[in-house]
N, C-alpha and C positions, 0 to 999 in steps of 0.2 A: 440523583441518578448515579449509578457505577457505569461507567463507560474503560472499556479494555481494548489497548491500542499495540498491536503486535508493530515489530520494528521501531518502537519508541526510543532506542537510547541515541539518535541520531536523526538529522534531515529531518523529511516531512513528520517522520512518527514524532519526534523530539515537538516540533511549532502545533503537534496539533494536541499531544496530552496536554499541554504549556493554554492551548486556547481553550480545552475543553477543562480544564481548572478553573480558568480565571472566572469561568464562567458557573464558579460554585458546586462543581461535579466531582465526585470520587474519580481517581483515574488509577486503575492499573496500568502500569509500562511492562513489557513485556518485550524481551529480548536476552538474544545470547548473549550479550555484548554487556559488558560487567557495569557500563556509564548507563545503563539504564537506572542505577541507582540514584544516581546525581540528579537525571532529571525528575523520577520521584519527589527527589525531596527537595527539588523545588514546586513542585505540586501540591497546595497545602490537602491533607487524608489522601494523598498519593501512595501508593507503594511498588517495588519494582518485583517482577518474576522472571527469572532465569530459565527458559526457557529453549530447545532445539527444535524447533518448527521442523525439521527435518526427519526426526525419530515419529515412529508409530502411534505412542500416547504423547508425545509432546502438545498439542492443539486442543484435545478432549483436557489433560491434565490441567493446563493451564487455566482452561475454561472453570473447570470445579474447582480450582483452587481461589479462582478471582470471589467466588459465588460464596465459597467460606469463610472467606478472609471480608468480603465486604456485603455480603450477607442476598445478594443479589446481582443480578447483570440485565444492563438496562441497553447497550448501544456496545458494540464489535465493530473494529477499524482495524482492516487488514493494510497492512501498511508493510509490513514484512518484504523483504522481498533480495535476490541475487539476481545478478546481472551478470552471465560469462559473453564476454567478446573475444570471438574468436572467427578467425580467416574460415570462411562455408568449409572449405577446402582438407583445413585443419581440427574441423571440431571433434571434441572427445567427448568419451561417453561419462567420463566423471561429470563432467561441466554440464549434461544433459540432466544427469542422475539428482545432483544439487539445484537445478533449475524448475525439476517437475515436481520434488519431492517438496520443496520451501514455496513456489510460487503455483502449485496447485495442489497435490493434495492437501499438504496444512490448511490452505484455504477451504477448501472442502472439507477437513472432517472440524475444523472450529467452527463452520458454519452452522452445521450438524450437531454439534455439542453444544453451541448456545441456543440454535433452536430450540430442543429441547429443553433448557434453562430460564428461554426469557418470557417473559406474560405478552399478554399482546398491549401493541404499542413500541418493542423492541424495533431497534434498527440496526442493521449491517452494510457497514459501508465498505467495499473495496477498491481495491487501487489498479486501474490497468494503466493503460498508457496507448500514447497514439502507434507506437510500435507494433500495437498490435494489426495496427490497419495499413504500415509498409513493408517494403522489400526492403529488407535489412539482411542481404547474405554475410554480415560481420555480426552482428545481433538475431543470430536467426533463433536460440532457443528462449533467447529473452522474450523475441517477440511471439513465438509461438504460445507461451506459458501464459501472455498477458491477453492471446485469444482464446486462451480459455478460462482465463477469467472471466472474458463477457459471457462468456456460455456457462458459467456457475453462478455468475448475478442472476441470471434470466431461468436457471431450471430455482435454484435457492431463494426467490423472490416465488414463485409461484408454488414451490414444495411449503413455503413458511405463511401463505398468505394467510389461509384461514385458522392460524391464532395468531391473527394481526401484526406479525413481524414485517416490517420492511426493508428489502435490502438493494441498495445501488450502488453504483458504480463511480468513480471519476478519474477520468482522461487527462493528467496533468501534462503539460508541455515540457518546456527546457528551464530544467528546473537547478541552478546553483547549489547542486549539496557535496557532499565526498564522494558519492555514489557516482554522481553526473560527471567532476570533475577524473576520477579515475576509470570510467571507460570511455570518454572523450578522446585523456591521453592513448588508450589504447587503438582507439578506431586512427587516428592520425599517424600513427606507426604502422598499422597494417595499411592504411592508404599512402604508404611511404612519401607521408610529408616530417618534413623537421620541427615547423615554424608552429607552433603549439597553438600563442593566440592568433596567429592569420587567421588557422582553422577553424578554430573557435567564431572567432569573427566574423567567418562565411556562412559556418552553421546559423549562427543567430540573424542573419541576413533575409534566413530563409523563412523566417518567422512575419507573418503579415503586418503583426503590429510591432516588431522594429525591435524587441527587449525581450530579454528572457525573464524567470517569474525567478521566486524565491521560497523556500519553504512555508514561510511566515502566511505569503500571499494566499498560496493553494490551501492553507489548511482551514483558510476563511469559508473555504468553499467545502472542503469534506466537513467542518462542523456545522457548516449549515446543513449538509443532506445527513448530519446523525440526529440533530437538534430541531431544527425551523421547516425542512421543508413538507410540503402538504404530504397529510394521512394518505392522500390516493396515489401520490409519488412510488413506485416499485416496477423493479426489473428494467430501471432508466441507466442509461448511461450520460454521466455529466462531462462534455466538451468543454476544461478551461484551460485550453493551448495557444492562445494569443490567434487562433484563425492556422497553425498549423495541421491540425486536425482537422478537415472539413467535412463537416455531416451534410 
């Protein structure tokens, strides 16, 4: 199978191209970020694509490019993603501009490009998050982007059905990556505290079962829903935030 993982050169995209190898699969990595090469090539028939999820054909291009380069496209994991944190108060329209254009359009028109691409049996996995179901007046475009993610699984699941594409979703919790750790710092300074790990340490308090996850963890579960989970599985949203998310 070719399986194509946007925001691979890091955090979750990085643990799940890494698990979707080991598991004997073609992966293209796919990111701005120039380390997407590295983790390629630790991918054995890996290759990486330099990619701006943000331009016009960046999503369609990547798509046909993966299709020629490895001759088909079997499974899309949207993984990509910006996160501006910023005071309600303060937000700019750059930080909005970056937020809708990488964490929804791209997502929608690569969905759209590999529909088109994949035979049926294809799977499209995307990535929201539980932000999308709070009040986050510090994260308010991050969380808006990642509600409309569930509303592109749910139209992109049922626009793909009938040539058997599958596409869902999953709800990662508090997740240890570069990502987590640099707007953490930042929500702790707009909530004018100092004390970095206090905060940290209350945040994860708040989590039911007591631990926050780790890239490695979550990507067990998005390669389950590209690989393992059942043919009748679509337009699902998958909850693995330790009980912080509650459905």
């Amino acid at each position: 199978m070719v399986c194509l993982v946007t925001g691979g050169a890091r955090g979750l995209g990085a643990a799940v191209c890494r698990q979707l190898a080991a598991r004997g699969h073609v992966v293209a990595v796919a990111d701005i970020d120039d380390a997407a090469q590295a983790v390629a090539e630790s991918c054995p028939d890996g290759f990486a694509l330099t990619v701006d999820l943000a331009t016009a054909d960046g999503p369609g291009w990547m798509v046909e490019e993966t299709v020629r380069r490895a001759g088909r496209l079997d499974v899309l994991v949207n993984c990509a993603a910006v996160a501006p944190a910023q005071g309600f108060l303060d937000m700019t329209a750059d930080a909005w501009e970056q937020a809708l254009l990488v964490n929804v359009r791209a997502i929608a028109l690569a969905m759209a490009a590999a529909g088109r691409r994949m035979t049926p049996g294809g799977r499209i996995v995307n990535v929201t998050s539980a932000a999308a179901r709070m009040a986050l007046p510090n994260y308010a475009a991050y969380a808006a982007t990642k509600a409309a993610v569930d509303s592109l699984t749910r139209s992109a699941a049922v626009a793909l059905a009938p040539q058997g594409v599958r596409v869902n979703s999953i709800s990662p919790g508090m997740m240890d990556t570069p990502l987590q750790q640099e707007t953490e710092a930042i929500f702790c300074a707009l909530d004018g505290r100092s004390d970095l790990a206090a905060y940290k340490a209350e945040r994860t308090a708040r989590i039911p079962l007591g631990r926050r996850s780790d890239p490695e963890e979550m990507a067990q579960a998005v390669v389950w829903l590209a690989l393992d989970a059942p043919d009748y599985m679509t337009a699902e949203r998958l909850n693995i935030s330790g009980g912080l998310d509650k459905d």
